[in-house]
N, C-alpha and C positions, 0 to 999 in steps of 0.2 A: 692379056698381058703382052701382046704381039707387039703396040706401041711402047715408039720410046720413053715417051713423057707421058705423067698416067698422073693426074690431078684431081685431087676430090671424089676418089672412085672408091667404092668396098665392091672386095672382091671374096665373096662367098661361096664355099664349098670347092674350091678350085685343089686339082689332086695332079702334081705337076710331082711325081715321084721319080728320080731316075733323069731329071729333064733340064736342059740348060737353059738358060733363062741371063744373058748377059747384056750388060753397057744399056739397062734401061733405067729410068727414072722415075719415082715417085714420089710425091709428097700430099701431104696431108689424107692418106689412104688407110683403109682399113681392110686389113686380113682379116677373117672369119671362118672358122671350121676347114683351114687349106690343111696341106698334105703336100710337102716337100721337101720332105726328107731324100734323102743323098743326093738331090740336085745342086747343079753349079748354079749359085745366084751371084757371081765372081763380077766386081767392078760394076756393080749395078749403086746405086744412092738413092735412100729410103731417107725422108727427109719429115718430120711431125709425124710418121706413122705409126700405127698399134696394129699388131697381131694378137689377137683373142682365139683363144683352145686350135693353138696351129702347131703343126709338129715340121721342126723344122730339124730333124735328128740328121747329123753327118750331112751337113748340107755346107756345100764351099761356099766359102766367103772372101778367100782372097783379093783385096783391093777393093772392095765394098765398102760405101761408105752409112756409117748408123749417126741419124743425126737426131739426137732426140727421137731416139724408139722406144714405145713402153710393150712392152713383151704378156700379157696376161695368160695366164693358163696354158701358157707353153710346154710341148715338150723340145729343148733342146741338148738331146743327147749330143756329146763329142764336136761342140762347135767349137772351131780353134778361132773365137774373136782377135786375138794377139796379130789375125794376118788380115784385118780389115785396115782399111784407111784411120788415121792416126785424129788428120784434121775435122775437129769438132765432134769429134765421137762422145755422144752421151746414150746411155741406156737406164731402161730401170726393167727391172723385175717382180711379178704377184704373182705368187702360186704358179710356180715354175718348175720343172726339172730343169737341171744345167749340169748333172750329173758328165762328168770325163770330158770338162769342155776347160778353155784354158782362157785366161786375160793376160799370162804373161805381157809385164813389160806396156799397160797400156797406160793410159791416164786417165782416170776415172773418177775423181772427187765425187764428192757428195750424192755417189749412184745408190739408190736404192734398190737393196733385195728384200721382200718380204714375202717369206714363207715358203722357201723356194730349199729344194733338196739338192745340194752343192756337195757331192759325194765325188774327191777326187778332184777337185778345180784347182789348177795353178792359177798363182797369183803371184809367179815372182817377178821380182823387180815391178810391180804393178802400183800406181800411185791410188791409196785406197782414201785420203784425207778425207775425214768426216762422213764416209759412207756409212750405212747400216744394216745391216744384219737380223734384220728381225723375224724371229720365230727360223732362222735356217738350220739345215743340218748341212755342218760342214765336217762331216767323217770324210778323213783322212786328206781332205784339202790342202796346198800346198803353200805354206805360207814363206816366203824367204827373198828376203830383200825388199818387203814390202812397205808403203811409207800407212802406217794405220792410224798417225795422229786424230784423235778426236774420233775416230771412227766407234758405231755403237753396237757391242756384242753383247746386252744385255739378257737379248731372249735365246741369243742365240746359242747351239749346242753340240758336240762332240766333235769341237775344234781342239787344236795344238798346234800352240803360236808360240815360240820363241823369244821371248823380251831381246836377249841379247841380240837378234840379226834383223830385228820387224823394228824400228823405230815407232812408237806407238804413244809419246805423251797426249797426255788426255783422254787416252781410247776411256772408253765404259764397259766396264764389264761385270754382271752377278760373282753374286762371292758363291754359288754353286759353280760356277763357269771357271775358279781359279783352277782348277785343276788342269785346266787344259793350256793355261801357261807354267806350269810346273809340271809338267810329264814328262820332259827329258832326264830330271830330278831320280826317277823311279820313287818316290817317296809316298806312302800313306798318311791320305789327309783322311778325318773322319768327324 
């Protein structure tokens, strides 16, 4: 990973914990079984890449740009995305931790989460349009000012989402799942 531009490489078993790692480049790369947690990967541009079963828990991101990254079997505890590059940021998620990590404030249409434990994620002011949510636990996730039109919470579960302050026509939601727009209510549904 010494090099600036790193093209068509998988980079396997790579355990870069604690370690800075800046202003390099990649595209169309694949992570495999790395280990980078609490490292600075700050202003670096990851461009068509996948990370499969990589822990990238409390790792900076500051001015980093994700362009089309798919994340598989990730753990990322505590990544605060909201302080990566804005331009062309697309992500998706499968069987993920994302547990106390934040998107405030991004733009993120049509990003797919699936299966992923979102325990504590902000998402305010976050533009969610037509993303979804499938099979996720979003306990205690931070929903506020968030644009959810069309967005699909159908599998998804132990959320509390706000009608009044999340703009949401069209979202999808299981009629088991209404509960968790009616919980500010205090009300028993049964």
């Amino acid at each position: 990973m010494e090099n600036l531009l790193n093209t068509y490489k998988t980079f396997e078993k790579v355990s870069l914990i604690d370690k800075i790692v800046n202003n390099r480049e990649f595209e169309d790369c694949i992570f495999r079984n790395c280990d980078f947690s609490n490292s600075n990967f700050c202003n670096n541009t990851f461009m068509d890449c996948e990370f499969i079963d990589c822990n990238l828990s409390m790792a900076q991101l500051t001015g980093t740009s994700l362009k089309t990254v798919h994340f598989k079997d990730c753990k990322l505890l505590g990544i605060q995305f909201h302080l990566c590059n804005d331009f062309l940021f697309s992500v998706s998620f499968q069987d993920c931790v994302l547990d106390y990590s934040s998107f405030a404030n991004k733009k993120m249409p049509k990003t797919v989460f699936n299966t992923c434990s979102m325990k504590e994620v902000s998402f305010i002011g976050t533009n969610l349009t037509n993303s979804s949510f499938e099979n996720c636990n979003l306990d205690n996730a931070i929903f506020n000012d968030t644009q959810l039109a069309g967005a699909d919470f159908r599998t998804a579960f132990n959320y509390k989402i706000d009608p009044e302050f999340n703009p949401m026509k069209k979202a999808k939601f299981s009629t088991h799942g209404i509960v968790g727009l009616l919980d500010k209510y205090d009300i028993k549904i049964e």
